[in-house]
N, C-alpha and C positions, 0 to 999 in steps of 0.2 A: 492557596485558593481552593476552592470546593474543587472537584473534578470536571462535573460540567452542573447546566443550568437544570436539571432534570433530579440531580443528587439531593435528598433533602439534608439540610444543614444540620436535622437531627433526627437521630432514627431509634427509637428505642422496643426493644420486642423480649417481651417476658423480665425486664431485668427486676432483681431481686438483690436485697442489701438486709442481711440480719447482723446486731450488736449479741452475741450467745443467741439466746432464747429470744429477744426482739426481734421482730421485723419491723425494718421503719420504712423498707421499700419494695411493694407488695406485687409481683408481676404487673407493672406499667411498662405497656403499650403506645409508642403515639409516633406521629412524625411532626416534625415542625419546617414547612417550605424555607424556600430562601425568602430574605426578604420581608419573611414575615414578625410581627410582633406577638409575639405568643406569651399568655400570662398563665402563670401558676398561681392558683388560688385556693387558699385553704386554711383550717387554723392552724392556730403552735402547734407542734409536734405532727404537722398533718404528712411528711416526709418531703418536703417542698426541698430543703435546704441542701438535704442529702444527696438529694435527687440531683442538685445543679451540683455538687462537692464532687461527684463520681462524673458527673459529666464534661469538669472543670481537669479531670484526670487524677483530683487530688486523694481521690475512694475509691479501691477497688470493690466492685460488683461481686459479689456472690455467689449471683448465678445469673443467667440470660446474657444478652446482647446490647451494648450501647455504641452506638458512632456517631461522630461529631465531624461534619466538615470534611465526611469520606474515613477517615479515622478509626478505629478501634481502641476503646477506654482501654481494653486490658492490654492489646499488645503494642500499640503507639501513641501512650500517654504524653508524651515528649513532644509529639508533634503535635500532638493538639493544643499544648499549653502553649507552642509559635504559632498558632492561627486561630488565637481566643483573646477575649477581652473580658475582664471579671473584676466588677466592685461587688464588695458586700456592705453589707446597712453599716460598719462602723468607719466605711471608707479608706481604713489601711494608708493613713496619710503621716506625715511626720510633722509633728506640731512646731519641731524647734527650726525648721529649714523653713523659708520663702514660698511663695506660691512656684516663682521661677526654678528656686532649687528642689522643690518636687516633682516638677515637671522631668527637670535633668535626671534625677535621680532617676524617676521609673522609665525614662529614656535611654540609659544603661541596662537597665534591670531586663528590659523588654528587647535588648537588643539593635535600637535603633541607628542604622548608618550615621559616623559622622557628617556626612556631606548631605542627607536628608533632613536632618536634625534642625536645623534652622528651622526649614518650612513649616516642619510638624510642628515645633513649638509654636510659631506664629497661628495655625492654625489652630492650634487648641487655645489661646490665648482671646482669639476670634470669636471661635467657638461658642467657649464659658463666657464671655463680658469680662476677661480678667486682665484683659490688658495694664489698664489703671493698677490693679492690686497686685502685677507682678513680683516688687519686691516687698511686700507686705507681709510677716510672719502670720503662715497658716492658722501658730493659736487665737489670730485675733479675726480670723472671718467667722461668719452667722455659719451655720448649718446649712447654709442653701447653699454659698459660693463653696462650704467647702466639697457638698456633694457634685457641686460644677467640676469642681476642681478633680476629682475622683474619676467623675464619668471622662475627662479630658485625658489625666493618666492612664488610663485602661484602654484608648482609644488610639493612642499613642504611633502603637506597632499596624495601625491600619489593620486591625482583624474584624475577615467579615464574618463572626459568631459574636456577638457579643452576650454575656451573662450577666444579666443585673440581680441579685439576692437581698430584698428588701430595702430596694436604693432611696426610694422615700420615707423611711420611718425616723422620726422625729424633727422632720422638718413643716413648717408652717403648710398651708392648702396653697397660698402665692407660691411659694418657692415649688412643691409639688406639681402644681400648672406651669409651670416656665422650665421644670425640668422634663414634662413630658412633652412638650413643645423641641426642646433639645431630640428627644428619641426621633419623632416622626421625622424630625429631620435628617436622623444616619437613618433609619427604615429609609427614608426618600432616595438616600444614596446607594441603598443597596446591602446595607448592615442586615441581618439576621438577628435581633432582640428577643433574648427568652428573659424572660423579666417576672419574679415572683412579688407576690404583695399581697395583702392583705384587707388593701382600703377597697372598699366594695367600686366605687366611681372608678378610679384605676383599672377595674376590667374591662369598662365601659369601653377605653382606650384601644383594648389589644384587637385584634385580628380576628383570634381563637383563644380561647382560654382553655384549661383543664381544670378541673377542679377537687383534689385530693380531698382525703380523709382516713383515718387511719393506714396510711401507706399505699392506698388504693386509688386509680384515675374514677371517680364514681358519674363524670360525666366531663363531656369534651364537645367544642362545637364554637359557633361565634357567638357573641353577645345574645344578636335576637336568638338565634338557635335555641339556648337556653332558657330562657325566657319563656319560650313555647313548648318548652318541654314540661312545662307547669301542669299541663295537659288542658283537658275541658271546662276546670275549675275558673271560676273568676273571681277577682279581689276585690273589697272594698274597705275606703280606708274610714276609720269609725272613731271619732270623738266623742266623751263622754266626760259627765261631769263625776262617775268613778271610773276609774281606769282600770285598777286591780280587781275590782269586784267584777265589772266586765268579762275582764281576761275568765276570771274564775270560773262566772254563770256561761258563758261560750264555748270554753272548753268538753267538747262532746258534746254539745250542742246537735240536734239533727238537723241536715242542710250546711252544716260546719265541717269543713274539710281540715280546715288548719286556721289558727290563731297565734299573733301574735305582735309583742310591742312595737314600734316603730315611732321613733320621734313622742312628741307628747298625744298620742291615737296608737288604736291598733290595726294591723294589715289583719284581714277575716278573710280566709280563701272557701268558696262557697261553690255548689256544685249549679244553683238555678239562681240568677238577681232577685228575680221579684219575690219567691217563695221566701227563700233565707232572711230577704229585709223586713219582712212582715213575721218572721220567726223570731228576730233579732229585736225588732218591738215591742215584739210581745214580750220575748222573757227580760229585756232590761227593763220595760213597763211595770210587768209583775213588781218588782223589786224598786219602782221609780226611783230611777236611773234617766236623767235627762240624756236624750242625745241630741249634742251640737251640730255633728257632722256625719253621714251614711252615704258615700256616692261610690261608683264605680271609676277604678281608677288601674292604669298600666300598671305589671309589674315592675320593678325595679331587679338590680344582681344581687340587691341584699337580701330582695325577697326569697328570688331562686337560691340563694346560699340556704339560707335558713329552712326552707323546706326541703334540701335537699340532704341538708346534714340531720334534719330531723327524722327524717327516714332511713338513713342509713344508722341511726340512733336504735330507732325502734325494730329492725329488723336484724341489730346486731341482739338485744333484750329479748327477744323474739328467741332467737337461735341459741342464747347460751340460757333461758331456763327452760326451755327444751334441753338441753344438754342432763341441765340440773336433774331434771324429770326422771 
């Protein structure tokens, strides 16, 4: 167990992860309370994975500091992996054994007392809804019961860290809502949830999020936090009967902050409503360009994702043809 209630279940300060000449893990910074549901968000290769691999004990660091659960990655990896819980996105299940006989199985693996063993299975069995499909061969459940089944394995040994690494990827939106219904309910008990993913709704979920990008935390906060970090700019969302042509004539647009697609419209981040809308009629007019839809509307995470990777885009172009120069 943590040391005491004051301890964050995760503490990370400067830590650094380079492959040779790579860095995939760039001086991140952060804590994550107990308790808490913390999401890691960012794209492929944005250092999400690594980051939980080193912190799972299974990578060592570099350079900097990681603790887990009072713990030090580098000098008491051992003990972290008996007071950690870790699915990754392809769930590390055995297709040829039972729902029951995986259970057992990583009931071994994790150490589980005989005389305990009973309950905990009952309880995971609870848990997932697997009661019914306990002797059922794992190759034949959907993707949903077998990420049940995953999150219940991993849950096993009662550790209060748990590490989820892209625990919903390929499973249906149902199965994705009924497994994060599962979370809040160990968050409820007192679980510690760092949980990485990529589906922008899914951050909506967490706590705090962090949001990486090239190996870098480029912003950290709660849902609305970020949200509001959009700054004084506001969105509107903009249907037209051309899309691309749109996107194109907006682009640099004056009174145009940032543009881009979203669903069948585009999100327009604007610095003033009323100037920008009467700008935006104009030059789609010029060019008639009908427009269906022009209203003012909330940000979304997908939004702040995308303006915030597009400036760390622009300011990476920025800096390396300055270099060029």
């Amino acid at each position: 167990m943590l040391p005491n209630e004051n301890t964050p279940a995760v503490q990370l300060d400067n830590l650094v992860k380079r492959f040779g000449d790579f860095v995939a893990v760039d001086r991140v910074s952060l804590e994550v309370k107990r308790g808490e549901i913390f999401g890691f968000l960012g794209p492929n290769g944005a250092g999400k994975s690594t980051t939980i691999r080193i912190l799972c004990g299974l990578l060592p660091p570099t350079s900097g500091r990681a603790m887990v659960g009072g713990f030090d990655v580098k000098t008491e990896p051992e003990s972290i992996k008996r007071s950690i819980g870790y699915m990754s996105q392809k769930f590390s299940l055995y297709d040829d054994l039972t729902v029951r006989e995986n259970i057992e199985f990583f009931g071994g693996i994790y150490g589980v007392p005989p005389e305990t063993f009973p309950a905990r299975l009952a309880f995971v069995l609870e848990m997932a809804d697997l009661k019914e499909k306990q002797e059922m061969k794992t190759a034949l459940l959907s993707g949903g019961w077998k990420q049940r089944l995953a999150l219940g394995c991993a849950i096993l040994h009662e550790p209060p860290i748990l590490f989820l690494d892209e625990p919903t990827s390929g499973v249906d939106p149902i199965a994705r809502r009924s497994f994060w219904e599962l979370i809040y309910q160990l968050s409820g008990s007192g679980h510690t949830i760092f949980v990485t993913t990529h589906y922008m709704d899914e951050a909506e979920y967490c706590n705090r999020i962090a949001l990486m990008y090239g190996g870098r935390v480029i912003a950290l906060g709660s849902p609305a936090e970020l949200k509001q970090s959009l700054g004084s700019g506001h969105l509107l969302n903009l249907e037209t009967s051309n899309l691309l042509e749109s996107l194109a004539l907006l682009q640099g647009c004056a009174g145009v902050a940032d543009v881009a697609v979203f669903g069948g419209g585009l999100h327009v981040t604007v610095s003033d409503d009323e100037l920008a809308e009467q700008q935006i009629r104009s030059v789609l007019g010029r060019s008639e360009i009908d427009i269906h839809t022009l209203e003012h509307i909330s940000p979304s995470m997908e939004d702040v994702f995308v303006s915030l990777i597009e400036k760390e885009e622009k300011e990476d172009k920025v800096e390396k043809d300055g270099k060029a120069a």
